[in-house]
C-alpha positions, 0 to 999 in steps of 0.5 A: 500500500502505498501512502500518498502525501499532499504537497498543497499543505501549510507551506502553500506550494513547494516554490513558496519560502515559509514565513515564520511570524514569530522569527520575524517578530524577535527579529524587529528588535534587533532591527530597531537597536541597529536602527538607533545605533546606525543613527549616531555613524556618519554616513561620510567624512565631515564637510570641510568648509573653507573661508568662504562658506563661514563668511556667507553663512555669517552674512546669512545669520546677520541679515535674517536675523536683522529682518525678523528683529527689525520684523518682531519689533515692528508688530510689538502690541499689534492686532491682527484682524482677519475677516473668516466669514462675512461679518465674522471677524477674528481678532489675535492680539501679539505679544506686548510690552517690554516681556513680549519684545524680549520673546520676539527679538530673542526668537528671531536671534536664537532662530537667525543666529544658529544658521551661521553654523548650518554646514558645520552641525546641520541637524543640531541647527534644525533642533534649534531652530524647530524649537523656536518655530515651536515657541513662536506665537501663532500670531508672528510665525513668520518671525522664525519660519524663514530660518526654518525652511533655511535649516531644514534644505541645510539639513538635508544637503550637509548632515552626514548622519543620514538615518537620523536626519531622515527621521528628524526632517518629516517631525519637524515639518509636521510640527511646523506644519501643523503649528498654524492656523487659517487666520494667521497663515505662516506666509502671506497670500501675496507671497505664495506665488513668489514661493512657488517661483522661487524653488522652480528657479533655484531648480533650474539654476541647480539643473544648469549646474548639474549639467556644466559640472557634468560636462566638465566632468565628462571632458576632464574623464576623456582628457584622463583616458587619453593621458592613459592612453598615451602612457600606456603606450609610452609603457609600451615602447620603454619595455619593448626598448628594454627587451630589444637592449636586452637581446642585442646585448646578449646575442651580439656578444655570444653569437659573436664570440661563437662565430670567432671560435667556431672560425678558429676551430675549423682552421685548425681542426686537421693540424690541430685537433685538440684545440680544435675540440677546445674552441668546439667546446667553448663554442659550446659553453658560449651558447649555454650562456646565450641561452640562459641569459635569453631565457631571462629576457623572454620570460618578460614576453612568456607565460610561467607555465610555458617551461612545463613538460607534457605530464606537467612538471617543470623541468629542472634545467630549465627551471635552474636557469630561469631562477638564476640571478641576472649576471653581474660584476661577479660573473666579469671572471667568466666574460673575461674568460670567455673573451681570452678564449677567442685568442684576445688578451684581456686583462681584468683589474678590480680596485676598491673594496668591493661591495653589494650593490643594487641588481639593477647597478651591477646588471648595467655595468656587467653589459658595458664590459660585454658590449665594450668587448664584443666590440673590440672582439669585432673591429679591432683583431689582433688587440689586447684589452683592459677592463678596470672596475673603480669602486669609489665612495660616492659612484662606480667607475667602469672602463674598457680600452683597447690598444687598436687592431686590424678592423674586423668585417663591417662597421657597427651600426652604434645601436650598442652604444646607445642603448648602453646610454640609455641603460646608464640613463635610468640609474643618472650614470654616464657614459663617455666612448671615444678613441685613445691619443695613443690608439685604440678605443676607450668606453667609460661608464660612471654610476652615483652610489650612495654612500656605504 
């Protein structure tokens, strides 16, 4: 026998969510203590005024608050005399005498005076202000009602405690609102079309203004995409600089090292086979170094997964290389032996205590020797170099002569030279290249330091 469940129960419907009165009823006071706590954050940061808002503020308090006096002392005794019916005639006397003066002037002060700080406590203003309206006769509401109107739009464009100026603003209004009566209305019939104007050409101003600031605001965005724009691609053509420098120094000076030996190799290889197989194997060692060094250049153009094998393991030799630092001074031992194997004599001095400096330093110094020597390997067969490395207190010296030779095959385009500037450049070095009186070539690079 099978039991049979209706789905059309109590939760009306599978799709239906169940309402739980109760939950909903524990949950209110929580809702209602979160509500009075949220009151007293700021929604945002508090207004910062500048001179000029103080001052008109002031200005403000100081003519309202001279009107509605000048206003209150006007009617001091007076009657007023409204016909609500014909031959009816309602008759409201204002306050009078030395204490009704005092009333009036002092809430047409206390009302006036507390705009001077509308922007700088907005919703204590309103309070002030509300219960002042409050105070004031049914007969002189005008004395204080202008202030209010002041306080509540000051209260809603400055409070940043946006809960309970939400909250204070609808009490407020009602009281005021309500605190009138048909006989001696708040604002005069003759001035109600003016109040009506007013707010319709206050809007419209406000609208042109929102429009000019949203234009301005839509010029300086496209002004703004533009300067990104164009420094992205000056990011561009300075990184796509820095790799050509890069590889230009790392191939010219290994594929021609290579070249030279490879050269020398096959010469001697039928008088000689031994040394033949000695420059085989410094052609050999010439191009590990060539691709160890491009490995660090094109791991700025690949991915980081690209060294992986197909099971998804990285090998270990090539890994080995890419983790391994950027040559530096203390790899010019094995350039300069590299550059001895090719049959040029090159001597190496280091002068100065030695001492750790920055990658970037030691990255731009290693590639003048390697440049100044790939050109001297080039165009100046038969020569014996010098490489002087000068650490001084306050900067690096690097220098690399040559006595001169029989000029190689071609002539340099300089691009080498320029991109040795270029390097330097970025770290306020120098560099000084240009023929000895005595023969031969000199490259000179000069690098601040700071102090040890």
């Amino acid at each position: 026998m099978t039991a049979t469940v209706d789905s059309a129960g109590p939760r009306g419907g599978d799709n239906e969510p169940v309402r739980d009165v109760r939950t909903t009823l524990k949950r209110l006071p929580e809702v209602a203590r979160r509500t009075v706590r949220d009151a007293g954050v700021p929604s945002g940061p508090p207004l910062r005024l500048t001179r000029r808002a103080w001052q008109f503020d002031a200005l403000l308090a100081l003519v309202l608050g001279s009107a509605t006096v000048y206003y209150g002392i006007d009617n001091v005794g007076n009657v007023v005399v409204r016909e609500i019916a014909p031959g009816v005639e309602h008759v409201m006397p204002r306050p009078s005498g030395p204490g009704g003066l005092a009333l009036m002037v002092t809430l047409a002060a206390v009302a006036s005076g507390a705009l001077a700080l509308r922007r700088r406590y907005p919703l204590a203003v309103l309070c002030v202000v509300t219960a002042a309206t409050l105070a004031t006769p049914q007969s002189v509401l005008r004395l204080t009602f202008y202030a209010f109107v002041i306080a509540v739009y000051s209260a809603a464009v400055y409070s940043p405690y946006r809960v309970a100026t939400l909250a204070a603003l609808p009490v407020s209004v009602v009281l005021v609102g309500t605190s009138g009566n048909s006989v001696t209305p708040i604002v005069p019939n003759e001035y109600i079309a003016l109040l009506i104007l007013a707010p319709m050409a206050v809007a419209a101003v406000g609208l042109r203004t929102w429009k000019l600031r949203t234009d301005e605001g839509r010029t300086r965005l496209s002004a703004l995409q533009r300067e990104q724009t164009e420094a992205l691609r000056r990011a561009v053509e300075h990184e796509r600089a820095r790799i050509a420098r890069e590889l230009h120094d790392v191939v010219t000076h290994n594929v021609s090292v290579m070249v030279i030996q490879a050269g020398a190799a096959r010469k001697i290889m039928k008088t000689s086979p031994e040394q033949a197989g000695e420059a085989l194997l410094a052609v050999e060692a010439g191009g590990r170094a060539a691709m160890t060094e491009l490995r660090h250049v094109m791991g700025l153009l690949t991915m980081a997964d690209e060294g992986k094998s197909a099971d998804g393991r990285a090998d270990s030799a090539d890994t080995a290389a890419e983790l391994a630092p950027q040559p530096g001074l203390g790899q010019l031992e094995v350039l300069v032996g590299r550059v001895r194997d090719t049959g040029l004599p090159v001597d190496l001095t280091v002068t100065g205590p030695p001492r750790p400096l920055p990658p970037g330093v030691e990255l731009a110094a290693y590639r003048v020797v390697q440049e100044a020597l790939t050109n001297t390997v080039k165009h100046a067969s038969g020569a014996t170099a010098a490489v002087t490395v000068e650490y001084r207190p306050d900067r690096l010296r690097v220098e690399v002569t040559d006595t001169g030779g029989r000029p190689g095959v071609g002539t340099g385009s300089g691009r080498g030279l320029i991109g040795l500037r270029e390097r330097l450049a970025v770290y306020d070095g120098t560099l000084h290249t240009g023929r000895r009186l005595s023969g031969g070539y000199r490259v000179e690079a000069l690098m601040p330091l700071e102090a040890p």
